[in-house]
C-alpha positions as CSV (number, residue, x, y, z in Angstrom):
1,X,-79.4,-32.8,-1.4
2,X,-75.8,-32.3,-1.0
3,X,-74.1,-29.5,0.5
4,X,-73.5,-26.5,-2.3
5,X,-69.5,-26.4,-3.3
6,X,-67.6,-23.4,-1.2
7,X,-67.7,-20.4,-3.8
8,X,-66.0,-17.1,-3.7
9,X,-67.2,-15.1,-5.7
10,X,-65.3,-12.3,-8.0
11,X,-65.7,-8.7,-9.0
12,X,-62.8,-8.4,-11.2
13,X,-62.3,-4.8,-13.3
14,X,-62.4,-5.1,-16.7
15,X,-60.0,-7.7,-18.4
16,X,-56.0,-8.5,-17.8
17,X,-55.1,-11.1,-15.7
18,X,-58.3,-12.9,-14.8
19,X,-57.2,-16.1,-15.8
20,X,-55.3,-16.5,-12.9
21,X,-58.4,-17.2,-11.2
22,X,-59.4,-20.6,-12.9
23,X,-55.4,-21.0,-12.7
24,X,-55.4,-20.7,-8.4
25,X,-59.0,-22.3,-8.5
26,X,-57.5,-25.9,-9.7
27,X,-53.9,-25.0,-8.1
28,X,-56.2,-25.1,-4.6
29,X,-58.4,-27.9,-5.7
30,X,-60.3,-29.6,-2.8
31,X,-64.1,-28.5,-4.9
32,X,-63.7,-24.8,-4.0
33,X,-65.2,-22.6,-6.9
34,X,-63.6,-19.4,-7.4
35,X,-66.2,-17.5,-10.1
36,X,-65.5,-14.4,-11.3
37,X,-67.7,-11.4,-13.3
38,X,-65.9,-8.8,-15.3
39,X,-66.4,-4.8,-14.0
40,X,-67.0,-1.7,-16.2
41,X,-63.9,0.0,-15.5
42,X,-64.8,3.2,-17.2
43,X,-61.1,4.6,-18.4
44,X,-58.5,2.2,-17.9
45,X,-55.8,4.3,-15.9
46,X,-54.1,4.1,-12.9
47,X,-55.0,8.3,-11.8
48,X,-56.5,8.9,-9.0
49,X,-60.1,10.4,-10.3
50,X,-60.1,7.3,-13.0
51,X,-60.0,4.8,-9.9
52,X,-62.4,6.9,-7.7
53,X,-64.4,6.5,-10.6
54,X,-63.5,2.6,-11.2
55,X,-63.9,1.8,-7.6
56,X,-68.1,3.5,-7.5
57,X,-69.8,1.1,-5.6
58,X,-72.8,1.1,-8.5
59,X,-70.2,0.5,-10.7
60,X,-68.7,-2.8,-9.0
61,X,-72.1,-3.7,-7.7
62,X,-73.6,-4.6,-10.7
63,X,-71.8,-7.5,-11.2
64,X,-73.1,-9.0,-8.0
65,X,-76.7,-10.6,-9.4
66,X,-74.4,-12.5,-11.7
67,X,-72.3,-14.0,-8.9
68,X,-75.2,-14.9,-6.7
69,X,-76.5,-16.7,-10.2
70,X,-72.8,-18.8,-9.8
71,X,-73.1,-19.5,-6.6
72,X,-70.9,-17.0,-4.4
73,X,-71.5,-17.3,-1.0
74,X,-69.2,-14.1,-0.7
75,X,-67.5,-11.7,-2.9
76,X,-64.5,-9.9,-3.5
77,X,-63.8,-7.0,-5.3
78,X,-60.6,-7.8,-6.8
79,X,-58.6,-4.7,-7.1
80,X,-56.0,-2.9,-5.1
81,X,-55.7,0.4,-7.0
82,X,-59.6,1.0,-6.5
83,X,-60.0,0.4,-3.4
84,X,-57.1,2.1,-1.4
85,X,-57.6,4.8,-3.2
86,X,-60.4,5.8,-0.6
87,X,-58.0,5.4,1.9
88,X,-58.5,3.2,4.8
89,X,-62.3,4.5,6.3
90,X,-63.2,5.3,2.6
91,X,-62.0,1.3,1.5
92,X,-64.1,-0.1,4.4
93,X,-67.8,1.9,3.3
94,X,-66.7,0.8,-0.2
95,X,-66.6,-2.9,1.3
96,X,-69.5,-2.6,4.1
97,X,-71.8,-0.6,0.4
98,X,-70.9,-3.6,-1.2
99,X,-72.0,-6.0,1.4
100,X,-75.6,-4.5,1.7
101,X,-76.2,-4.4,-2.0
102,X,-75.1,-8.5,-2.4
103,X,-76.4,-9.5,0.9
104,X,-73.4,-11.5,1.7
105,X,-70.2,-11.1,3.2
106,X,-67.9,-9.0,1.4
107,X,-64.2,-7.5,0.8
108,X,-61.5,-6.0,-1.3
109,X,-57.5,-6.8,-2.4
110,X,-56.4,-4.0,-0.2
111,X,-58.3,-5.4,2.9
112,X,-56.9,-8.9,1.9
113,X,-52.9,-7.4,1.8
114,X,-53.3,-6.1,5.3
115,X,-55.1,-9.3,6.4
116,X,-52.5,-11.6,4.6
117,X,-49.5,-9.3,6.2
118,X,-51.1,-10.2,10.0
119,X,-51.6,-13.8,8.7
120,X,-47.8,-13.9,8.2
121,X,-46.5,-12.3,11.2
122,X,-44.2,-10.0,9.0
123,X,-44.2,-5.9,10.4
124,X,-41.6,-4.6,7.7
125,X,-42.4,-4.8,4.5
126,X,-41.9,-3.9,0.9
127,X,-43.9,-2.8,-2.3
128,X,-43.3,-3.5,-5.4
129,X,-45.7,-1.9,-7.4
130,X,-46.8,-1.6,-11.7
131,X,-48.6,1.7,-10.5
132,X,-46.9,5.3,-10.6
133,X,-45.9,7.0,-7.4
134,X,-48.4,9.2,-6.5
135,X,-51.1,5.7,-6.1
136,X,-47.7,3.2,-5.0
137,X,-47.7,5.9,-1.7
138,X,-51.5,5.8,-1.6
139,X,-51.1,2.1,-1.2
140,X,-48.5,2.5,1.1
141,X,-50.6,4.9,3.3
142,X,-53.1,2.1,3.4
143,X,-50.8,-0.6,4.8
144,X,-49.7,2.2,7.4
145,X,-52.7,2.4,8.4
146,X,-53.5,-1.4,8.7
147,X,-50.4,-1.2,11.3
148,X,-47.8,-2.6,9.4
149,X,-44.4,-0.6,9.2
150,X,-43.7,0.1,5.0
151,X,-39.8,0.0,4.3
152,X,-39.7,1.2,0.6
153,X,-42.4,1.6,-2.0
154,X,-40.7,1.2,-5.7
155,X,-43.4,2.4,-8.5
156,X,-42.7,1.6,-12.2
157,X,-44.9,4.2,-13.4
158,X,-47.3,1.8,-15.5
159,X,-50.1,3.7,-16.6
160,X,-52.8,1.0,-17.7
161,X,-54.4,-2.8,-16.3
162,X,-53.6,-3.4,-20.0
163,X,-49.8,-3.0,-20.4
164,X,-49.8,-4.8,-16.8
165,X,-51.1,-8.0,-18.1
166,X,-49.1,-8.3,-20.8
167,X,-45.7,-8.7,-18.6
168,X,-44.6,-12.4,-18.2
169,X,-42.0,-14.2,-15.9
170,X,-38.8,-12.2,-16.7
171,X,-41.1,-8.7,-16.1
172,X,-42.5,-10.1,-12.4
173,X,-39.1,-11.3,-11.7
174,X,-37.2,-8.2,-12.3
175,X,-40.5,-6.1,-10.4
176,X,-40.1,-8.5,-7.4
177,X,-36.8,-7.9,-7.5
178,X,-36.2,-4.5,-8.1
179,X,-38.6,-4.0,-5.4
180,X,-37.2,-5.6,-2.6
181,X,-35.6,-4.1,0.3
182,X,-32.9,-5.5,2.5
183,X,-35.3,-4.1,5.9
184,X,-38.5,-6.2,4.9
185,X,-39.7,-9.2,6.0
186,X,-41.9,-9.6,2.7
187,X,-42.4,-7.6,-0.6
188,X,-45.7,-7.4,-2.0
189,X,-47.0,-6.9,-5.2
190,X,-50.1,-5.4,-5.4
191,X,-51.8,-4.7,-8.8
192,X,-54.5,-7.6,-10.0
193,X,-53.6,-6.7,-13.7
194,X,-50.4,-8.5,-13.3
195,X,-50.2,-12.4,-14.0
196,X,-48.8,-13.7,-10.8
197,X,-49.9,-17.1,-9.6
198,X,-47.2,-19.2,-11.5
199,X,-44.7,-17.2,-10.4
200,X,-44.7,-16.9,-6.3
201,X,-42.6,-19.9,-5.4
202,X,-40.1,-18.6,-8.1
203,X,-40.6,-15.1,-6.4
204,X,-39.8,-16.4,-3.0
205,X,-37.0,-18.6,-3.5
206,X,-35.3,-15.6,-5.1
207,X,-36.1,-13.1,-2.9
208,X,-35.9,-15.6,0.6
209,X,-39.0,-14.2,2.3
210,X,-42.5,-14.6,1.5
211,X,-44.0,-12.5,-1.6
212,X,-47.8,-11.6,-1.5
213,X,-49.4,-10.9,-5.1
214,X,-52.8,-9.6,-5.7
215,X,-54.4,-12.1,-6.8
216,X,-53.1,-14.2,-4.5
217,X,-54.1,-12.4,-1.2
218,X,-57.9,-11.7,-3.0
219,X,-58.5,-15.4,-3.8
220,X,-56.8,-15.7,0.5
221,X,-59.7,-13.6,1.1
222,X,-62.3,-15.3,-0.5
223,X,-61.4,-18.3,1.3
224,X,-61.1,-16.6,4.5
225,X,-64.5,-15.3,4.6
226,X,-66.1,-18.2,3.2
227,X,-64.6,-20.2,6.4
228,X,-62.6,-22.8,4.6
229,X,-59.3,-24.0,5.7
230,X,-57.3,-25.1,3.0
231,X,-53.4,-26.3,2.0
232,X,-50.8,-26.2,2.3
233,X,-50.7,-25.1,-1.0
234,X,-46.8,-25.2,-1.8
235,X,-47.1,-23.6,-5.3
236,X,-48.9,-20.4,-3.4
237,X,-46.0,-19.2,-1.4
238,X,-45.6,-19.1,2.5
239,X,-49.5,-17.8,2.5
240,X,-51.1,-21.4,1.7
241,X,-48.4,-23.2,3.8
């Protein structure tokens, strides 16, 4: 029989941007499957007890039977927010819960930022983030803790995954953007509510360093667990090159 496709599976919360899953999955090509189950998010709000709450591994866990169903020979749980909200030992028993309950390999978007910043070689770095300040610091507590050195952290004070995945272009643009710091060697953008994938090489040659998005860096991780070496993928940013 031939040799099952590569497939990452997804734990995605609730709905926003997921279609820029199927959007990265034929961007990557080469027969990798990217599948992805929806989460019950419980309230939709980017507060710290909403996301403790979000983030429950029972909660993100029972999409897992569904995966295996697709395929997944690993799984990521595709939110930031959710997951660094633990903080760093918190994120990794959220990861290592998950792990034991699918029987596979396993990770989260925040793991995946601090693993895509080391991929890079990049210490100083930026965040753009949709989330309000108290979490955008959370977050940047998280990458402090994962080594790298976090120049500015700019919040726009977005309360819901909703809103988030309604901005376009012009709004990712102008987040990137605004953002950015003149001391960081890359910015990242780090909610998976927001619909990035079309927009990184735009991101980058605007911004002349490398941008990491959250869905980006997840799908990265995926693919890093599974094994598979893929790319360069041009339209990903400096990540896939």
């Amino acid at each position: 029989m031939p040799a099952a496709a590569p497939t990452a599976g997804f734990l995605y919360p609730g709905y926003s941007a997921e279609d820029d899953y199927p959007r990265l999955e034929r961007m990557i090509g080469g027969g990798v499957r990217l599948p992805l189950v929806h989460t019950d998010i419980g309230e939709d709000a980017h507060r710290v007890d909403a996301l403790l709450e979000m983030g429950s591994v029972p909660r993100i866990a029972a999409g897992v039977g569904e995966l295996k169903r697709q395929g997944a020979q690993v799984v990521v749980w595709a939110c930031t927010s959710a997951s660094f909200v633990y903080g760093w030992d918190g994120a990794k028993e959220q990861v290592r819960q998950l792990s034991a309950e699918a029987g596979l390999p396993a990770s989260s978007t925040s793991f995946a930022f601090a693993g895509a910043v080391q991929a890079l070689g990049v210490g100083r770095v930026a965040v753009a983030a949709t989330y309000p300040d108290d979490v955008a610091q959370l977050f940047a507590g998280f990458l402090k803790s994962a080594g790298a050195e976090v120049v500015s952290a700019r919040a726009s004070g977005i309360i819901t995954a909703a809103e988030v995945g309604t901005w376009g272009r012009d709004e990712v643009l102008a987040l990137g953007r605004g953002g950015d710091h003149p001391d960081a060697e890359a910015v990242l953008l780090p909610d998976t509510a927001l619909h990035s994938a079309e927009h990184i090489t735009a991101l980058e040659a605007e911004l002349g360093k490398p941008v990491l998005t959250a869905n980006q860096v997840t799908v990265w991780e995926g693919l890093r667990l599974l094994g598979e070496q893929v790319g360069p993928v041009p339209e990903l940013g400096r990540l896939f090159s």
